[in-house]
C-alpha positions in Angstrom: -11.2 -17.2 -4.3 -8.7 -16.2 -1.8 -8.6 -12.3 -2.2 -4.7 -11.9 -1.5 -3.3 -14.6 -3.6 -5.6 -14.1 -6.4 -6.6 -10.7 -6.8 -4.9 -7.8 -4.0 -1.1 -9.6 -4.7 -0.6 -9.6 -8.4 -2.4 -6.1 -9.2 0.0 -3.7 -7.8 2.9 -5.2 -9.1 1.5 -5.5 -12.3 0.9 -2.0 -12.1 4.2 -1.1 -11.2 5.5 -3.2 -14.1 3.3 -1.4 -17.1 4.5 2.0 -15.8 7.8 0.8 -15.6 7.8 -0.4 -18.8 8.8 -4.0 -18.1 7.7 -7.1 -20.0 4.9 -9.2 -18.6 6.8 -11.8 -18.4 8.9 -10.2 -15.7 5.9 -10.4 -13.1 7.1 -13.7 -11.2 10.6 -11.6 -10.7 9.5 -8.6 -9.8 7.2 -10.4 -6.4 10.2 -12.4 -5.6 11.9 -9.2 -5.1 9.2 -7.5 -3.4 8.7 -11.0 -1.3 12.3 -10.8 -0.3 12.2 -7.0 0.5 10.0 -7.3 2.6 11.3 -9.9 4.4 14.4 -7.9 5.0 11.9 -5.5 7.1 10.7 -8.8 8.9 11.2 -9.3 12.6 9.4 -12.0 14.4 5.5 -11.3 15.3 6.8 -8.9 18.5 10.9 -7.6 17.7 12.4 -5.6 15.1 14.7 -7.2 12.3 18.3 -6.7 13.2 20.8 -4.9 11.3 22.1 -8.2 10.2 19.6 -10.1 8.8 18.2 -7.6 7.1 21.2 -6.3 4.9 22.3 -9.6 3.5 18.9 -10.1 2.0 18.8 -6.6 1.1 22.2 -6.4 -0.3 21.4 -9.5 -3.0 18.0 -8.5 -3.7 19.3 -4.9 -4.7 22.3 -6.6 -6.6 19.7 -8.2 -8.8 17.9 -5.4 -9.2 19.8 -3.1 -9.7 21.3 -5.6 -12.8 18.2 -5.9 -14.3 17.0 -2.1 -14.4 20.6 -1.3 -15.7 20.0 -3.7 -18.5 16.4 -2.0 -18.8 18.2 1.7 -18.6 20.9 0.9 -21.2 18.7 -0.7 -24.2 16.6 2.7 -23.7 19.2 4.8 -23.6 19.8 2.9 -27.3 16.6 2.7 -28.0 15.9 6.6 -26.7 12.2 5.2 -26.3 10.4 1.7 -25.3 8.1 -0.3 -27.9 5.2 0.7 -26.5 5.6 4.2 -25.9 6.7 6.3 -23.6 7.1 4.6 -19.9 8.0 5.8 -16.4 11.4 5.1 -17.1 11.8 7.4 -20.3 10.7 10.2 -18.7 13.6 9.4 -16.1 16.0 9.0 -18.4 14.7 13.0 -19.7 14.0 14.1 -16.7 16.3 17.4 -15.7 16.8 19.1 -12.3 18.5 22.5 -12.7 19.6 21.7 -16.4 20.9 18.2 -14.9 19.9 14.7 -15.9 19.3 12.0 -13.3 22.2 10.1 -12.9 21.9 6.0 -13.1 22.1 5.0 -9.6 19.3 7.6 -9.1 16.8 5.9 -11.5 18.3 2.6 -10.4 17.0 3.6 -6.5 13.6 5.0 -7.8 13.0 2.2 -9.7 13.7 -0.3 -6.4 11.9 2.0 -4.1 8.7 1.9 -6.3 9.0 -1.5 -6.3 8.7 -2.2 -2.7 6.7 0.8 -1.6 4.1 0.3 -4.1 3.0 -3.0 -3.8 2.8 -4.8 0.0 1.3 -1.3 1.1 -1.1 -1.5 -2.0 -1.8 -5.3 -1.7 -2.6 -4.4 2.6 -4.7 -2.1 1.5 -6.9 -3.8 -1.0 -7.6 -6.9 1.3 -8.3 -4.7 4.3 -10.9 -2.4 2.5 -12.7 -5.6 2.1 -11.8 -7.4 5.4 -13.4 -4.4 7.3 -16.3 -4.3 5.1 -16.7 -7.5 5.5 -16.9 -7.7 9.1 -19.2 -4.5 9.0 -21.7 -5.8 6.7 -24.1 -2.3 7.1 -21.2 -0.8 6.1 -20.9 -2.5 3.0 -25.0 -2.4 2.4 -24.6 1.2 2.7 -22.4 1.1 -0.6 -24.9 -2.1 -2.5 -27.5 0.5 -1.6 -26.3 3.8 -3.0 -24.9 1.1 -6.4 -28.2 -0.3 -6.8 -30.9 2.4 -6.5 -30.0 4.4 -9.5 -27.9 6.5 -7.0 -25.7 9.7 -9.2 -22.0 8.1 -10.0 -21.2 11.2 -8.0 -22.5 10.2 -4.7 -21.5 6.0 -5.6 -17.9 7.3 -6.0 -18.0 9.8 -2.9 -18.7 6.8 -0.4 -16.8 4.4 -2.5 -13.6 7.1 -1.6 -14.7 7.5 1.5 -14.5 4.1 2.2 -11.1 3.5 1.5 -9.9 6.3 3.1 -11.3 4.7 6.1 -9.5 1.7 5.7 -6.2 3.7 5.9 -6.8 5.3 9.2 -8.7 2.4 10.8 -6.3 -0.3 9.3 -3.5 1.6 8.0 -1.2 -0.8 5.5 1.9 0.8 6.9 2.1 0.7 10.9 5.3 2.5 11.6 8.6 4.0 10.6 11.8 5.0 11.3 13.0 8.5 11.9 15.5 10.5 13.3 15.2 13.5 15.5 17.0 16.4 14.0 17.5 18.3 17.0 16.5 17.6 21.0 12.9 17.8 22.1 10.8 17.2 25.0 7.5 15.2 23.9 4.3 14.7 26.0 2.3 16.7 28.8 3.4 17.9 31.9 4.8 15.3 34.1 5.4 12.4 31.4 8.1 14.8 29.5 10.0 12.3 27.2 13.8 13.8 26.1 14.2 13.0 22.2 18.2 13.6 21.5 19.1 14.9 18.2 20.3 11.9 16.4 17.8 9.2 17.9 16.3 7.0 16.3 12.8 6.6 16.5 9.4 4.2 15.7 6.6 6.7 14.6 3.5 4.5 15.4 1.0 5.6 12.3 -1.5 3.0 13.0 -1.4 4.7 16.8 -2.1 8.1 15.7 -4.5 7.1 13.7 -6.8 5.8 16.5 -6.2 9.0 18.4 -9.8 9.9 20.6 -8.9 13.2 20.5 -8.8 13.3 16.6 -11.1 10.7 15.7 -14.3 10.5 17.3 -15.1 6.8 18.2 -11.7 5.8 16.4 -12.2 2.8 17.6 -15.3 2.3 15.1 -15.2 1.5 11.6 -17.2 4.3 9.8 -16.6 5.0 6.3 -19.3 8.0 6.2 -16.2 9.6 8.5 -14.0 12.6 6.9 -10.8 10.9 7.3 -8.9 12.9 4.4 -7.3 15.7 5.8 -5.9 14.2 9.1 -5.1 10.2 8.8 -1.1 9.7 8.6 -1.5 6.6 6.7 0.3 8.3 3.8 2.6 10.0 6.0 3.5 13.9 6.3 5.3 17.0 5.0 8.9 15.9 3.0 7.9 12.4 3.4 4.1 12.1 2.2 4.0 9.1 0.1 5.0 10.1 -3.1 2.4 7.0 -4.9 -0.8 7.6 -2.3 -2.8 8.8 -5.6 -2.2 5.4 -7.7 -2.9 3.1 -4.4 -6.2 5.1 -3.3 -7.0 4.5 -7.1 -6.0 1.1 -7.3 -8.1 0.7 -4.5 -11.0 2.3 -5.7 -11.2 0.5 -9.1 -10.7 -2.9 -7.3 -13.5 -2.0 -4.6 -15.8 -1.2 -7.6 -15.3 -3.9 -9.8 -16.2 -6.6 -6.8 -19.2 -4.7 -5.6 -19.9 -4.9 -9.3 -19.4 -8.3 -10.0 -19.2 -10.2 -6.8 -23.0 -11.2 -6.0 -23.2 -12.5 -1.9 -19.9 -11.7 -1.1 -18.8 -13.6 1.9 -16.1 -14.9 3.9 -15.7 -18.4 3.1 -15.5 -20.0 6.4 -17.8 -18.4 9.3 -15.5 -16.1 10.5 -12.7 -15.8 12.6 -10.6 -13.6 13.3 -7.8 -15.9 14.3 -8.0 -18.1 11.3 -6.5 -15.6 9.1 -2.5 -15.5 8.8 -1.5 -11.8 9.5 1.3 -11.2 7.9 4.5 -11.5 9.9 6.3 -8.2 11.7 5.5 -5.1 13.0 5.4 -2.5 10.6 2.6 -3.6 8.2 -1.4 -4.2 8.8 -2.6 -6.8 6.5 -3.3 -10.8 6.6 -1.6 -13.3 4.3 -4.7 -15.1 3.4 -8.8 -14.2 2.9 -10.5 -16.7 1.6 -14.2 -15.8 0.2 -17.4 -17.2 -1.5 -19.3 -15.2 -3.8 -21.6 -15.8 -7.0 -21.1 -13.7 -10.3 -23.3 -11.2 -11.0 -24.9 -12.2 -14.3 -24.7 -10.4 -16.8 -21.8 -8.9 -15.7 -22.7 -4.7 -15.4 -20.5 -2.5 -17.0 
């Protein structure tokens, strides 16, 4: 199988899709958006995207969008609920701040931000959970070991967590992001003073403070018996903690389970190297296009 294309890409939008409420049917859409999305973010390998290229893709893509989800918002509104119950729209279309009801281009912009924040960050993450366990096969033993000797769920899950929370300081899905300073600072120690103007824009390297010595002992090392919980940025910080880090650390978690589970050998397909995967293409996410890998199923299947 190849881990991306077959298992890490699909899930999250599918996800996104049942919460939303949205007919299976509607899955092919909904990647093409979050395909083209993302490629509005793109640069090359090594330069940012320019203020160009990116808005004309992002201005058609949210046209669609943003004609679909009205469509979506309307029948509701008719329908007061969907068919199968009460969905993630419904309860925005209810939802009241200070006696006030959302207005439509503010579901219309959830529904679009959702979209693209919760699945290439949730598709990086899946595929570099295993990636790294892969290339630290004790590592991944440790968790076959605690699975396979009668071990309390407790403990399995504990490492299991652990694990993934590893993956999102050690190879965090989301590299960088934009920001502006909101008043002048001076950054850095005495002697390499940097001047921040209020106003500035700025790259905040996550995937650089995340491999910070003086956090992270041995950052450098991919350990997932590390607490990593409490001080990784992956998610971000304060106002702008990532409002869907619960559902992708429990995407990731059910995912990582089920192919421990029922994924006998696992392997990379090729003998491996590094360079023969295709990482995906600008600078602000951590993940590769591709993993190919052999296993055999587990027979019978556990449950």
């Amino acid at each position: 199988m190849d881990l991306i294309n077959d298992l890490a890409y699909p899930l999250p939008v599918t996800v996104i899709a049942e919460l939303l409420g949205i007919p299976a049917q509607d899955q092919d859409t909904f990647k093409k958006w979050a395909d083209d999305l993302l490629g509005s973010t793109r640069g090359s390998s090594n330069t940012l995207p320019t203020d160009k290229d990116s808005e004309k893709i992002f201005a058609k893509v949210q046209s669609e969008m943003d004609s679909y989800f009205n469509n979506i918002i309307e029948k509701r509104r008719m329908q007061k609920e969907s068919s199968s119950g009460i969905d993630l729209i419904d309860n925005l279309l209810r939802a009241q701040i200070d006696g006030n009801k959302l207005s439509k281009e503010d579901i219309l912009a959830f529904c679009s931000l959702l979209l693209l924040a919760g699945h290439v960050t949730t598709v990086n993450l899946i595929g570099n959970v295993v990636r790294s366990l892969l290339e630290h096969p004790q590592q991944l033993k440790q968790l076959l070991l605690l699975q396979d000797n009668g071990n309390s769920h407790k403990d399995y899950d504990s490492l299991i967590s652990s694990a993934i929370e590893e993956t999102l300081r050690y190879r965090s899905p989301v590299q960088g992001v934009f920001r502006f300073a909101i008043h002048d600072v001076n950054i850095g120690g005495k002697g390499k003073e940097q001047a921040i103007l209020r106003g500035q824009r700025m790259i905040m390297w996550i995937g650089s403070a995340n491999h910070d010595e003086s956090i992270f002992t041995n950052a450098e090392i991919f350990d997932i018996n590390r607490n990593t919980t409490d001080t990784h940025l992956a998610f971000g910080h304060g106002i702008h903690f990532c409002l869907g880090s619960i559902l992708a650390t429990l995407e990731a978690q059910v995912v990582l389970k089920i192919i421990l589970d029922r994924l006998h050998n696992l392997r990379f397909a090729n003998e491996y190297k590094e360079e023969l995967l295709r990482p995906l293409h600008g600078i602000f996410f951590h993940g590769v296009s591709n993993l190919p890998l052999c296993f055999e199923p587990n027979s019978p299947i556990r449950k």
